[in-house]
N, C-alpha and C positions, 0 to 999 in steps of 0.2 A: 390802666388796670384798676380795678374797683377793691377800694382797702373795707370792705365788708359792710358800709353805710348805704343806705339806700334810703330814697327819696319816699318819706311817710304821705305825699301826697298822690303818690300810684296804689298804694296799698287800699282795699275794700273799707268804706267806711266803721265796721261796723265786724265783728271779728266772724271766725266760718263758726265757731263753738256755740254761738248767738245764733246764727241762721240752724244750725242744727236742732234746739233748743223748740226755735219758729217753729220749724216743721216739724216736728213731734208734735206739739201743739194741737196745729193744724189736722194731722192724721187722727191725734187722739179724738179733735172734735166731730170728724168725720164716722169715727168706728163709736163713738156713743149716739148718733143720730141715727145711724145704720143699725145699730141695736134697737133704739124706739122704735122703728119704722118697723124692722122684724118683727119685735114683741105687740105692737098695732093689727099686723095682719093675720099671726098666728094663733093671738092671744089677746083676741079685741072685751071678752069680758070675764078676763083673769083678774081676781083682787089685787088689789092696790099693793099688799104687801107682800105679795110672791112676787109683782112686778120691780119692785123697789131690792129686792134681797137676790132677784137677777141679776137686774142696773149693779147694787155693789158687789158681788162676787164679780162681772167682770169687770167689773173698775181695778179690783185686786189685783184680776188677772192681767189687766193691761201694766203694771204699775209693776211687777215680776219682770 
């Protein structure tokens, strides 16, 4: 019978809270590329600073 110890060397190196963490990450940098590339094709000679005040409103919005 197992008195509640278990062997830290079957356990994932690295904890699931950290891989969660990654992959937010990852999506986040995915859905800010996928914005440029939007704002590129719909909005190829939009100024600079409606472009930029897009980018941070959803930066906000992702960040909610």
């Amino acid at each position: 019978m197992s008195d509640g110890n278990f062997n830290r060397a079957l356990l994932p190196k690295n904890e699931l809270s950290a891989g969660l963490r990654a992959g937010k990450a990852q999506m986040r940098t995915k859905a800010e590329q996928a914005l440029e590339t939007v704002l590129d094709e719909y909005f190829p000679s939009a100024d600079m600073s409606l472009r930029n005040a897009i980018h941070e409103r959803f930066l906000q919005l992702l960040r909610q």
